[in-house]
N, C-alpha and C positions, 0 to 999 in steps of 0.2 A: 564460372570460377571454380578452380580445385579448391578443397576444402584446406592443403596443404597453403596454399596463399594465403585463405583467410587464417590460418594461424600465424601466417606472419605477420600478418596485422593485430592479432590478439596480442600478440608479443608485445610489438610495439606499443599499446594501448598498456600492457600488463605495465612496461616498464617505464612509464609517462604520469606523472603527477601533478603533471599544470593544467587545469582544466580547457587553457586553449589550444594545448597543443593535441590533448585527446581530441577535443571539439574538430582538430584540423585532420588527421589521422582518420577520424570517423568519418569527414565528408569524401576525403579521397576514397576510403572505401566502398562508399556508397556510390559513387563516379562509375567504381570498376564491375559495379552489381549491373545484374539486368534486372528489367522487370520482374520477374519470374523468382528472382532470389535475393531482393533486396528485405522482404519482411520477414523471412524466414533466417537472415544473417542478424537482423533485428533481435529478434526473440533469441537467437541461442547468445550475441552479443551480450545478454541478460540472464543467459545461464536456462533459457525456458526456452520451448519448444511451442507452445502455442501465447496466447496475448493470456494474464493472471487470471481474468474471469472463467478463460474453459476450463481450468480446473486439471487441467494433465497433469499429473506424478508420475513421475521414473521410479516410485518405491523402492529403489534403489540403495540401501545403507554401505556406508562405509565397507562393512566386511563384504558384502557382498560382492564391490567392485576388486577390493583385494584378490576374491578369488579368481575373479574373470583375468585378474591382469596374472594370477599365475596360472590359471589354465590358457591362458592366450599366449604365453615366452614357456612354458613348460620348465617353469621354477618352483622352487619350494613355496609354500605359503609365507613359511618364516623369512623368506631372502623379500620377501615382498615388505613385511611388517618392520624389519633391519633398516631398509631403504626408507620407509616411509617416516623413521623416528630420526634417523640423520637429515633427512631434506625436511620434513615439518610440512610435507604438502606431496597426497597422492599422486596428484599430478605430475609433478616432476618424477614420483618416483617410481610411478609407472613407463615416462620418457626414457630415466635411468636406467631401468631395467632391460625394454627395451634395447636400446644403443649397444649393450654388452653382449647383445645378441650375434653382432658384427665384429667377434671378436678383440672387444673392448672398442671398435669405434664409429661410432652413428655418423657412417656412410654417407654424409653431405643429406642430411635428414630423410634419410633413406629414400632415393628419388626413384629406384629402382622398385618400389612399392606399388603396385597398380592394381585394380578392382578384378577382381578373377573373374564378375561377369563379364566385363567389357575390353579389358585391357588397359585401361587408361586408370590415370592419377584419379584416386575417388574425388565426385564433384560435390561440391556444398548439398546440393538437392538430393544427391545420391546415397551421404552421410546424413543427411535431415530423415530422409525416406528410412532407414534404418534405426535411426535413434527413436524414431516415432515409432514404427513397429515393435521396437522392444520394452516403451514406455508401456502399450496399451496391450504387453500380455498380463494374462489375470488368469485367476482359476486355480486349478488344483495341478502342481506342477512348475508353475510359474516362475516361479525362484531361478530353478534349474534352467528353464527355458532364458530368463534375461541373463543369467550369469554367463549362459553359454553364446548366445547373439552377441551379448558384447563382447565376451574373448575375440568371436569372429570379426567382429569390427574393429579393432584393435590390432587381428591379426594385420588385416589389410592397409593401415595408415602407418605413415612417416611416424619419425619419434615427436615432434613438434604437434601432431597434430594428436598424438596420443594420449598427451600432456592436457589437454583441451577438451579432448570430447571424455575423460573420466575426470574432469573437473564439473562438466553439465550437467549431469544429473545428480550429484550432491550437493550444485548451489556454492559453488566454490570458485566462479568467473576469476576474483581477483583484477579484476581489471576498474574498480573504485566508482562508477556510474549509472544512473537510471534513464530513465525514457524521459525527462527534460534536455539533457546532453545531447541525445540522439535528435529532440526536435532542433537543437542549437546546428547538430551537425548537417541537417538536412538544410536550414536556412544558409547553411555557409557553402555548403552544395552548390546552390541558384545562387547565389550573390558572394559569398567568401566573407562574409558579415552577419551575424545573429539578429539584422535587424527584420528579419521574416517571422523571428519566434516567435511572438505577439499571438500571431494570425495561425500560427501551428497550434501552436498550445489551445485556442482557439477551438481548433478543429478537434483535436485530439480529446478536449472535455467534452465538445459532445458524442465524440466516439473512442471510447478509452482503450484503443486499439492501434500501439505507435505504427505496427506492419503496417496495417493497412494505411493509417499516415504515409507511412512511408513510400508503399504500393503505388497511392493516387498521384505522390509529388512525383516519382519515377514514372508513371506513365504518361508526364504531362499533361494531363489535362487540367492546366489549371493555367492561369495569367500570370507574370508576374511582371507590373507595371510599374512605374510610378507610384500611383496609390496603393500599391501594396500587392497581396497576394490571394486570389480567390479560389478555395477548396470544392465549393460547393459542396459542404457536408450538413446532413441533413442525420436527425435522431436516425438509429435503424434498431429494429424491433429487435432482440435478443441481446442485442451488444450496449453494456451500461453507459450513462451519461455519468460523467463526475457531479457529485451532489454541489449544489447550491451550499454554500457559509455563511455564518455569522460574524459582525464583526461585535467589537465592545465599543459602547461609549459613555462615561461618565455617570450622566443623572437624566434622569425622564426630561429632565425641561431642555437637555443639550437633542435627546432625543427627536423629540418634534420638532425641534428647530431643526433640525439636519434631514428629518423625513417629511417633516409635513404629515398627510393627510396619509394614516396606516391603516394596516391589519394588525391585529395581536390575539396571538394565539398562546395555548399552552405549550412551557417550554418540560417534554416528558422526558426521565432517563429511562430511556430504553436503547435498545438498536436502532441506528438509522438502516430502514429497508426501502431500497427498489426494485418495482415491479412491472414486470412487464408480461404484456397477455396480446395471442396473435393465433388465429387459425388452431385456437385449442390447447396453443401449449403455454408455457405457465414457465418464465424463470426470477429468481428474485434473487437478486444484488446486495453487496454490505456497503459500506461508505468505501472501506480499502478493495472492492471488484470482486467480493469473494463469491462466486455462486454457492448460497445455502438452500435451494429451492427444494432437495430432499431433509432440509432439517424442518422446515415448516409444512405440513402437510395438508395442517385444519387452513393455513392460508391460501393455498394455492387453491383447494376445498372451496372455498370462502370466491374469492377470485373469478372463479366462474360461474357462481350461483346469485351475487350479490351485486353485483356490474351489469349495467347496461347499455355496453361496448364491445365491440368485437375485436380490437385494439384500441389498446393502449396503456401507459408507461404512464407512472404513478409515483410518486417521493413521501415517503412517511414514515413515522416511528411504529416500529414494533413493542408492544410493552406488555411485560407478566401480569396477571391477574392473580390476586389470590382467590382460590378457590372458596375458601370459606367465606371471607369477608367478603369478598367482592374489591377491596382496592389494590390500586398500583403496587407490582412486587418493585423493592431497588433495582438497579441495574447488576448489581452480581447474580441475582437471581433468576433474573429475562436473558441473561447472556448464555445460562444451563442450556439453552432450547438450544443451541449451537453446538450441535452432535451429530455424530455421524453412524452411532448404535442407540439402541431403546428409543428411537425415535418416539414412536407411536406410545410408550409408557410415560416417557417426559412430557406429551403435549398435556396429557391427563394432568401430569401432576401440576405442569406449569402453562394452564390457559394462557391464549395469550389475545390482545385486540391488537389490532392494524390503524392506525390511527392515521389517513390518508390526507395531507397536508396541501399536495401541489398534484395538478395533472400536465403532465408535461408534451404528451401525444395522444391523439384520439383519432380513431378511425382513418388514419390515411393524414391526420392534417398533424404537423408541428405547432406547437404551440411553446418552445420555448421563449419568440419574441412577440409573443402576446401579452399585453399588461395581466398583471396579477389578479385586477377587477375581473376579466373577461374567464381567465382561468378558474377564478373562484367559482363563476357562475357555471362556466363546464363540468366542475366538479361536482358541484350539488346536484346536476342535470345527471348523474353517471356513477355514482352510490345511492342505491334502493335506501331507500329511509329504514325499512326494516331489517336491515343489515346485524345482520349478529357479532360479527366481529371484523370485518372491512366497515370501519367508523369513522366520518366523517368529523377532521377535527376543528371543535366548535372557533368562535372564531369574534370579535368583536371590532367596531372602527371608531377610530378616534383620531380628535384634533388636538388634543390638550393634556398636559400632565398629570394634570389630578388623578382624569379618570386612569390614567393609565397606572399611575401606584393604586387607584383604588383596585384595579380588575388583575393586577401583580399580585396585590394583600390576598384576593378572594384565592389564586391557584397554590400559592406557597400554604395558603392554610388546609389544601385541601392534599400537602401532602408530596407537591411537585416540584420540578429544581426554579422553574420562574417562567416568563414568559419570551419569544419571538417575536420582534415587532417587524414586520414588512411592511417596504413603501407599496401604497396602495397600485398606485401606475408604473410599476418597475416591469421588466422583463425577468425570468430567471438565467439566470447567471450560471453555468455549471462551472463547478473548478474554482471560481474567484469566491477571494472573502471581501467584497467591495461594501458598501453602506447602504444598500439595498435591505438587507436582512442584518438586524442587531438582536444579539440575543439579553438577556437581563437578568441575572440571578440573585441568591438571596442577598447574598454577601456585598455584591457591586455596589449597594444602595447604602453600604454603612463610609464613613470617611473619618478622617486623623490618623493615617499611616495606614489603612489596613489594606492586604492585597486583595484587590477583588474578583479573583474569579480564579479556578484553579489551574494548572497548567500541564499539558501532556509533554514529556519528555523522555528520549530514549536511552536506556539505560547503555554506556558505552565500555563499562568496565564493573567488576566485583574485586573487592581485595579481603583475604578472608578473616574469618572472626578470633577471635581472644577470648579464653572463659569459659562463659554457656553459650559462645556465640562460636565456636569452635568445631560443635557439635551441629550448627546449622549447613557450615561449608560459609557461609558468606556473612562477615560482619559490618559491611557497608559498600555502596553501589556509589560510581560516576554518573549523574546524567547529566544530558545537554538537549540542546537545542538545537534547531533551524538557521540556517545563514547560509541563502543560496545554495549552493551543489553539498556544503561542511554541516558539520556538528562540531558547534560551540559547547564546551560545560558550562553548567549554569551552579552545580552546588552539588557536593556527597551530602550522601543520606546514609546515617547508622546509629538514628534511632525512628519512633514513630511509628515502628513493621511491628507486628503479633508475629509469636512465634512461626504460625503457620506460615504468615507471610514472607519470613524469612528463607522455611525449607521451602518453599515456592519456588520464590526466586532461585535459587540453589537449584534445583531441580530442572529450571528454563534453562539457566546461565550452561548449562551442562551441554548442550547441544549446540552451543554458539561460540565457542569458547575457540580461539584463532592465537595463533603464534606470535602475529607483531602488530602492533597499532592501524588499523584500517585508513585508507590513506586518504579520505573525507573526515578525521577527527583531524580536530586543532585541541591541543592540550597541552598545559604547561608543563614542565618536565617535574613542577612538584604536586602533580595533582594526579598523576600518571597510575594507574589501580595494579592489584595484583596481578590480576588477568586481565586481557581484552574481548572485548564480545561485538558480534555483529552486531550494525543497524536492525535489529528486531524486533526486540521487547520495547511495548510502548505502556509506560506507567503514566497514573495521573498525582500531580502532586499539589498538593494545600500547604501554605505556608502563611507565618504570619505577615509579613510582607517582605518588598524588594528590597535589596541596597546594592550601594556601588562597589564592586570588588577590582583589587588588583590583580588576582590571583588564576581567576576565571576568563577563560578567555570568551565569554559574551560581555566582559565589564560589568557585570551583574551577577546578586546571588541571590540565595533567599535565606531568610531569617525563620528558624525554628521548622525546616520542610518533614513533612510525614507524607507516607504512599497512603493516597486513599483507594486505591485498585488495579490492577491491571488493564489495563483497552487493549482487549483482544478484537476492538472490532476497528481497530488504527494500528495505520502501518508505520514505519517509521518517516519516509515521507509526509504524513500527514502529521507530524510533531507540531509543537506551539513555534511561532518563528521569531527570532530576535526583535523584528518589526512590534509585533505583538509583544512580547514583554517589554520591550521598551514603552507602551503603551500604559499596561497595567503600572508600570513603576512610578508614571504622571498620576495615570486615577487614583493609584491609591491614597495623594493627596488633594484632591478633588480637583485637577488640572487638567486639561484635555490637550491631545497633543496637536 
């Protein structure tokens, strides 16, 4: 496939807002893929060039692609900057620029445009091979080196597709979708109905890798029956599994009754980390696929001294130590270790333990549909008891409620947010928030209106301040929620923030900040903020409790909401979902839903 095709279907995808008809648009193109370029249309489809866990950056900023596009047409800088303030999107006005080249008119998107090595229209692989190369210059020089690779690549494509490949490395797709769409678009692929997603999404938690998804359905090897659809996907060592969730339910006695016969454990604020260990090497995962395996040192350290495994992939919290006292830092504290300089000075300041919950692979064997009893017992088998900081977390079982608010009272007193209760005979689940695993916090156990548990949601707009809040840039935020492929609002927020956390947010919003309403926001036209900001920033928020709103387009708001932090270790993806608040909005008066 010419790379100039798949812009025509960017096109089409850019200028399509019904989620089925993107869904239909994306199977045809994956039709027109081969094997060979179906995952790689995947990832840049997503503005990325390899799947989020490898970690590739275009380091690429704004100005810099400016330059490229004016040493690429041999225009001023400023006719570049002109253009880019009249169209409100590089990309076009890089196409724009472009096209005038022809004096004044983009020559049927320039078809006379062919790859100087070959002769031919550049091919998707041909531009992929290219943008990767320029991704992964580094060094001294660097700069100059990507500015100028990309002018040259820019020299060689249509205006359409110029448009496109200087939207990828700033993160500026525009085309409104993630890797659930794409699993929708692959089932509609085989069958022209999303009733395959199930069994993808399936595959795809245990290997958070949609290419390759995408790769094994386009190479056939797989059934697709009657009974559904067989991947055959199996953990594989370096590439994350989507974490296992909690759900919420009520009161300890709804608890047992819906689990029966558990584990409970302590529920820690830290980082959720996964770990995986294979032939020596060492990489560890955030809940949203982020590799931080060079931000933790003492663990990888740790990892290979304190295991007695030659593989295998591990689920557990990361959590600060204080140095002096010796107890658990808050979670603002343990999230510092998430750096990418002074490594080695931060571990000092900020110990940390590994507190290893779940084993999910060992030596060659899967064990994510092994009951949780069996797992447990591999686990104890597979952390050295003298483990200094890969810690095995303690763990209790129980039939009955009492004991369970009595061994809840023993962790909250000791300083913790509550406890995780897991069904003893479950399987883990990656990806799903099913009722295998409930988490329990402090709050959950209080009732007469109160909300209980706090809620992640993405901040979708800022509209600016009045006053002393004027001086901050931002005097109150939109957030919402989850509902399927959208973001729902759920309530503005402007008050609650310490000053700091004001110029915070000020300071994020700065970088996200987009010209017209993102076309997965649903928002009333009186709720609408100063500015709009990407699906990004994911806040956590406490409120006194739910109500019903008209105004909000989840039918819900919250009463008295304050930010208790940023979750820099959530993506917006993993937001709280409409499902879930509707949930809380029962408990809060001791109702289950």
């Amino acid at each position: 496939m010419t790379f100039k095709r798949l812009s025509e279907y960017f096109k089409l995808l850019e200028e399509n807002s019904s989620r089925l008809k993107i869904t239909a648009i994306l199977a045809d193109l994956f039709k027109q893929c081969s094997e060979e370029e179906i995952d790689k249309v995947c990832y840049l489809s997503l503005g990325r060039l390899l799947p989020q866990y490898r970690g590739i950056e275009f380091q690429i900023a704004q100005k810099m692609m400016e330059k490229a596009i004016a040493k690429a047409f041999e225009v001023d800088l400023e006719k570049v900057k002109t253009t880019m303030r009249d169209l409100g999107d590089l990309g076009e006005a890089g196409e724009a620029v472009k096209c005038q080249m022809a004096n004044g008119k983009c020559q049927k998107l320039f078809e006379d445009i062919k790859d100087k090595k070959n002769g031919e229209d550049l091919s998707v692989l041909r531009v992929y091979e290219r943008l990767l190369e320029i991704a992964k210059e580094s060094g001294q020089g660097s700069v100059e080196r990507k500015i100028g690779k990309m002018a040259a690549l820019l020299q060689d494509l249509d205006g359409l597709s110029v448009r496109f490949v200087i939207r990828t490395p700033l993160g500026k797709m525009r085309m409104g979708f993630s890797e659930m769409t794409i699993l929708d678009a692959l089932s509609w692929m085989l069958k022209e109905n999303k009733s395959l997603r199930g069994e993808l999404e399936d595959a795809y938690n245990v290997v958070a890798d949609v290419g390759e998804i995408a790769k094994k359905v386009k190479s056939q090897k797989l059934e697709v029956k009657s009974s559904g659809l067989k991947l055959f996907i199996k953990p594989k060592l370096g590439t994350p599994i989507m974490p296992a969730l909690c759900q919420r339910i009520g009161t300890t006695e709804e608890i047992i009754e819906k689990l029966g016969e558990s584990a409970v454990e302590p529920k820690y604020d830290g980082t959720r980390l996964q770990s995986h260990l294979w032939e020596g090497q060492i990489r560890i995962f955030t809940r949203n696929l982020e590799n931080v395996t060079n931000m933790f040192p003492d663990i990888v350290f740790a990892l290979k001294k304190e295991i007695t495994a030659s593989e295998a992939i591990f689920d557990g919290e990361g959590v600060g130590i204080d140095p002096k006292t010796g107890k658990y830092l808050p979670f603002q504290e343990t999230i510092k270790r998430k750096r990418k300089y002074a490594v080695a000075e931060t571990a000092k300041e900020i110990p940390i333990k590994y507190f290893v919950f779940d084993i999910l692979y060992k030596d060659g064997k899967n064990l994510i549909k092994e009951p949780f009893s069996k797992r447990r017992k591999i686990l104890e088998q597979t952390i050295n008891k003298n483990s200094r900081i890969i810690m095995l977390s303690p763990q209790i079982i129980i039939k009955d409620a009492q004991k369970l608010k009595h061994y809840f009272d023993a962790q909250t007193a000791n300083g913790l947010e509550g406890v995780v209760i897991k069904k003893w005979q479950s399987f883990y689940e990656p990806g799903r928030r099913g009722f295998k695993w409930v988490k329990l916090k402090q709050d959950e156990l209080q009732k007469g209106g109160r909300l209980a548990d706090t809620i992640d949601c993405v901040v979708m707009g800022v509209s600016r301040g009045k006053g002393k809040r004027a001086d901050f840039g931002v005097g109150s935020f939109l957030v919402g929620i989850k509902k399927a492929s959208k973001f729902i609002t759920l309530t503005n927020i402007g008050t609650g923030l310490s000053d700091d956390q004001f110029r915070e947010l000020d300071k994020r919003s700065k970088k996200l900040r987009v010209k017209e309403k993102p076309g997965e926001y649903l928002v009333d036209k009186n709720q609408e903020p100063d500015i709009w900001l990407k699906p990004d920033i994911v806040v956590e928020i406490q409120a006194d409790n739910i109500t019903k709103s008209p105004i909000h387009t989840a039918g819900l708001s919250l009463r008295f909401p304050r930010l208790i932090r940023f979750r820099d270790d959530r993506s917006a993806d993993q937001a709280t979902t409409l499902k879930e608040v509707a949930r809380l909005f029962e408990m809060q008066y001791g109702n289950s839903c």
